[in-house]
N, C-alpha and C positions, 0 to 999 in steps of 0.2 A: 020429529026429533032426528038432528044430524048425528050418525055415528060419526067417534073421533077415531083419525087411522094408526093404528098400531104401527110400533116401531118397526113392523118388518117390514110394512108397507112403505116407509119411508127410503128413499136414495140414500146410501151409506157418502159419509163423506171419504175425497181421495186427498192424494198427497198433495196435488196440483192446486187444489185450492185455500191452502194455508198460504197465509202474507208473510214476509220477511218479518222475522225477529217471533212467528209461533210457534210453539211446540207441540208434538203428539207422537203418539202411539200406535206402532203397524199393528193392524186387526187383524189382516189381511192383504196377501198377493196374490191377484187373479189374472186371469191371464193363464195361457199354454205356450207349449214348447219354448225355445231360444229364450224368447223375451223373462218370460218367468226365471226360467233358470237361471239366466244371468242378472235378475233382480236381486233372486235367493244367494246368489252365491255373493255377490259384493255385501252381503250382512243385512238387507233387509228382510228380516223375519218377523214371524208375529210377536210381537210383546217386545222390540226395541224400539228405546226412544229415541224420534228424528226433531230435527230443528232448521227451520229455514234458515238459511245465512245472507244470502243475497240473490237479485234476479234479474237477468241480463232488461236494461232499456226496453225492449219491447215485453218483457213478460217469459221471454223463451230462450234459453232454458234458468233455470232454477239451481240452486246451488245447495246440497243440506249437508248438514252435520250430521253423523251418524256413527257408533262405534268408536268413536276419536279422530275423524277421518274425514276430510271435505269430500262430498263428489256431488257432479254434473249433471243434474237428467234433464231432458225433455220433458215439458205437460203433458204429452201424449205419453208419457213412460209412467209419470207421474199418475195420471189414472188410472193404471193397473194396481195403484196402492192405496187400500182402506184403510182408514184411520180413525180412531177415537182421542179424541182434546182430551 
């Protein structure tokens, strides 16, 4: 008998992997120093809702709505950001 794995067990989803036109909810900013803080200070905090808007040709970078507010990240920025759909 296989145990089934617990949701701790599993990989939190990030920001980076929502498609254009999805929405969700910062769980969480992980991540230290600079980077963090300059996540938390442009208004990504736990419990606001983001939404893709568009994604450059190759995938990089990413464009989200947040706060009323377009901005710019990187995927690699974007994975400092857990989110719940």
């Amino acid at each position: 008998m296989q145990a089934t794995p617990s949701a701790s067990l599993t990989t939190p989803e990030t920001l980076n992997q929502l498609r254009v036109g999805e929405s969700a909810i910062v769980a969480r900013v992980c991540g230290t120093g600079a980077l963090k803080q300059r996540l938390l200070d442009m208004g990504l905090t736990k419990g606001v809702t983001i939404r893709v808007i568009k994604a450059a040709p190759l995938g990089d970078p990413i464009e989200i709505s947040v706060r009323g507010y377009e901005l710019s990240l990187r995927k690699r920025e974007g994975a400092c950001i857990q989110i719940v759909r």
